[in-house]
N, C-alpha and C positions, 0 to 999 in steps of 0.2 A: 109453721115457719117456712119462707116460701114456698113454692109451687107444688114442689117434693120430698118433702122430709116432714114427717111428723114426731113430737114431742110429746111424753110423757111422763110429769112427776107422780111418782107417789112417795106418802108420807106415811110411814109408819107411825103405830102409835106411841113411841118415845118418843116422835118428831124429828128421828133419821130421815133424810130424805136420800132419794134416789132417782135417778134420769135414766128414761129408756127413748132409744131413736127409732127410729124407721124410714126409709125414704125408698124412690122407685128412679129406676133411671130414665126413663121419657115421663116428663109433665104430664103428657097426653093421659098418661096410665095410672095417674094416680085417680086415690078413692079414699076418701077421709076416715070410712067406715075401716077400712082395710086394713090400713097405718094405723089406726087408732089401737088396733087387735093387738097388731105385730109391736107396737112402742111398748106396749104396757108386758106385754109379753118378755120382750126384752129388760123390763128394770124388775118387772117378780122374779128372771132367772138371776139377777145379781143378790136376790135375795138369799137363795138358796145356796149361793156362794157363799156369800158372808156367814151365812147361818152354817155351814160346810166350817171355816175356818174356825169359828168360835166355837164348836164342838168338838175340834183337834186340837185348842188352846187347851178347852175345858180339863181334854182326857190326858195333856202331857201336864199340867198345871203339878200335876203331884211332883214330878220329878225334876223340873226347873221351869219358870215363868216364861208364855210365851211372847217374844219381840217381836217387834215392827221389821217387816223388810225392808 
């Protein structure tokens, strides 16, 4: 996606999807190999997030249902 910023979906296998970014601040400096690293990098850490959350829903579940913020 222009010059400087690179995009990465990935799709889990329930077909959650998830976008991770990456971009460099001179043009000059970018490297698709690079960005390609650091995007995906960035959407498997929101993995570990959610998968973080749903395992503090999982473990309060007994003592009342966990809500949306």
């Amino acid at each position: 996606m222009g010059n400087k910023t690179t995009i990465c979906l990935v799709t889990l296998k329930n077909g959650f999807e998830l976008v991770g970014t990456s971009a460099c601040v001179d043009a000059a400096n970018f490297d698709e190999a690079i960005g390609q690293k650091w995007a995906k990098k960035m959407a498997v850490d929101k993995i570990t997030e959610l998968e973080g959350y749903k395992l503090q829903c999982d473990m309060e579940e007994e003592s009342e249902p966990c809500t949306d913020a």
